[in-house]
N, C-alpha and C positions, 0 to 999 in steps of 0.2 A: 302390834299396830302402833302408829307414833300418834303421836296427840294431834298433830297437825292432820293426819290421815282419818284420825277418829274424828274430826271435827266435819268432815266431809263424806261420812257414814253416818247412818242411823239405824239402833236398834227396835224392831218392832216383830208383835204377835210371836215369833219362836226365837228372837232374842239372836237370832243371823244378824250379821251388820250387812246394810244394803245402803246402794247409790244414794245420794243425799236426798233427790229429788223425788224417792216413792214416800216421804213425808215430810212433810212439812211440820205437821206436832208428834215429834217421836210419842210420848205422849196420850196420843188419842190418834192413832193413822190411820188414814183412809182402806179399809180392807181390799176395796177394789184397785187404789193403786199399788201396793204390795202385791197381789195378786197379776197385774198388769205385769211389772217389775221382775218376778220371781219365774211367771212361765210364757210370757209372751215375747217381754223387748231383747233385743237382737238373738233371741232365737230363728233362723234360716225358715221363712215362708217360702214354699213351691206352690200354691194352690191360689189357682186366678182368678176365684172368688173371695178369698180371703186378700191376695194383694191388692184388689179395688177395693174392699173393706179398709182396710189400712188407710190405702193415698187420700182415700174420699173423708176420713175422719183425721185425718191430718190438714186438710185443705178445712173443713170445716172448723179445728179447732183455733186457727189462726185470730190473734186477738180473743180467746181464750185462755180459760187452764183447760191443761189436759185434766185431771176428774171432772169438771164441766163434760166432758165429750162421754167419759167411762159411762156416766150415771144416766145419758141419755144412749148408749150404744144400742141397749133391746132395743128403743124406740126407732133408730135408726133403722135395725136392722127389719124391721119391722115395714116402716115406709118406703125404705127403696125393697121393698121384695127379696131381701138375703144376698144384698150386692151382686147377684149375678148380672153381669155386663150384659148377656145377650137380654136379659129383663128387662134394667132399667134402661139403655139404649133404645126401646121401645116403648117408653113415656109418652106417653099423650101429653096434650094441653089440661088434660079433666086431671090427671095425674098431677100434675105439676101443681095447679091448686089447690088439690088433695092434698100435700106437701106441706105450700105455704099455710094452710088450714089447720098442722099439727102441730100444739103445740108440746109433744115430746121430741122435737128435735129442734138443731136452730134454722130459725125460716127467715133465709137468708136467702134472697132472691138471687142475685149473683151466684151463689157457692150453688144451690142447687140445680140453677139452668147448667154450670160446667161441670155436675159430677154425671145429669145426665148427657151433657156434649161429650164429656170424657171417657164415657161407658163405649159409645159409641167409636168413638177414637180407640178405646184399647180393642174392641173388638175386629178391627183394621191392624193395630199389631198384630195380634193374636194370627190372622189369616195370614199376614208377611213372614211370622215366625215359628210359628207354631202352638204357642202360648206366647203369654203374658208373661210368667215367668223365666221362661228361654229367654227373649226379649233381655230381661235386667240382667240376669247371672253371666250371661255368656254375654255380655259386652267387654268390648277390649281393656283390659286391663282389669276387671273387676277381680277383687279377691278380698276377702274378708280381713279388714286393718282391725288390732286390737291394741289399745294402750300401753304404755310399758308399764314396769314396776315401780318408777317414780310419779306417776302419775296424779292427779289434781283434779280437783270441777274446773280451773281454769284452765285445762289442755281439752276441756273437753270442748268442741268445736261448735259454732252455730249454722257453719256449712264450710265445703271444702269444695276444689278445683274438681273431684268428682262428681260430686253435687250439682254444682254450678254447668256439668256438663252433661248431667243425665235430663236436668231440668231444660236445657236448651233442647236436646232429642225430644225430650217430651212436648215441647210446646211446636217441635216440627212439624210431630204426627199429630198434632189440632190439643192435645189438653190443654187448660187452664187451672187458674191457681196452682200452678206447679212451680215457683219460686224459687233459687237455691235453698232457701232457710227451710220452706215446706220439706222436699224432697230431702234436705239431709235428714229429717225427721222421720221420714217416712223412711230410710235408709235404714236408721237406729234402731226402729220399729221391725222391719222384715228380716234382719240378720245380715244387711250389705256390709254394714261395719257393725265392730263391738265395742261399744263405750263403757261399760262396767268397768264402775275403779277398782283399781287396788286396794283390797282389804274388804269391798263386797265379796259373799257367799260366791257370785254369778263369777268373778273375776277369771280369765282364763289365764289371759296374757297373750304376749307375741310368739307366734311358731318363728 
């Protein structure tokens, strides 16, 4: 590993080098972002309760950190009823300020009326497509991009031309907070792209 490469890895808990960004103080790291890092991000999500869990704590972590969202996730999952779409699509008004009333989430009025508009929007995908998953994977041209071998934290993207056009689809079919910058996130998140640098453990490469 070159020094320049090692500056943009850190080691933590089992001494694997990993993307810069699962810590911040090699040091003292966050267990749950390592843990995030190591078995969830761009690993391939199929499961359309877990991919509305994803978009919805992505929309939410906006103007956050991501450990801000990790450390409240039980709570989340907890409020919206285990993100099932066909659930929270069915939100009441009592619901909604049940919501803004907790505080183990962020009560955000805006983020929370669009994840439950949004639930409802994907379950309108879901009928056009057959899930929510079918929906992202099989759209044209999707194929999983991974870094090359020279790679850097400045190649890594804050959205990209597919992004920028999954978010446009998405806001056709009614979501909100669905932004380029969100949705490439949520990208990194589900397995649409693979961002792991060169020299992390997770590292694949390009086929």
């Amino acid at each position: 590993m070159t020094d320049a490469l090692s500056a943009r890895t850190v080691r933590v808990i089992d001494d694997r080098p990993r993307c810069w960004w699962s810590s911040n103080d090699p040091s003292n790291p966050d267990p749950l972002m390592v843990a995030y890092h190591d078995a969830e991000w761009g690993i391939a999500v199929h499961d359309d309760v877990e991919l509305f869990e994803r978009l919805a704590l992505e929309s939410f972590q906006a103007g956050l950190s991501w450990s801000t969202i990790l450390r409240k996730r039980e709570a989340f999952r907890q409020a919206f009823r285990g993100f099932d779409p066909a659930v929270v699509a069915a939100f009441s008004s009592r619901d909604r300020a049940r919501l803004m009333a907790d505080a183990g989430i962020v009560r955000n009025a805006a983020k929370i009326d669009a994840t439950i508009g949004n639930a409802a929007a994907i379950r309108a995908i879901q009928a056009a497509f057959g899930s929510f998953d079918r929906y992202l994977f099989a759209r044209p041209g999707v194929h999983v991009s991974r870094l090359p071998a020279t790679a850097t934290s400045a190649d890594v993207p804050a959205t990209t031309p597919a992004a920028t056009a999954l978010s446009a689809d998405l806001r056709r079919h009614g979501l909100r907070f669905v932004g380029p910058t969100i949705v490439y996130a949520f990208m990194q998140s589900v397995g649409l792209v693979d961002d792991h640098l060169p020299g992390c453990f997770r590292y694949i490469g390009p086929r």
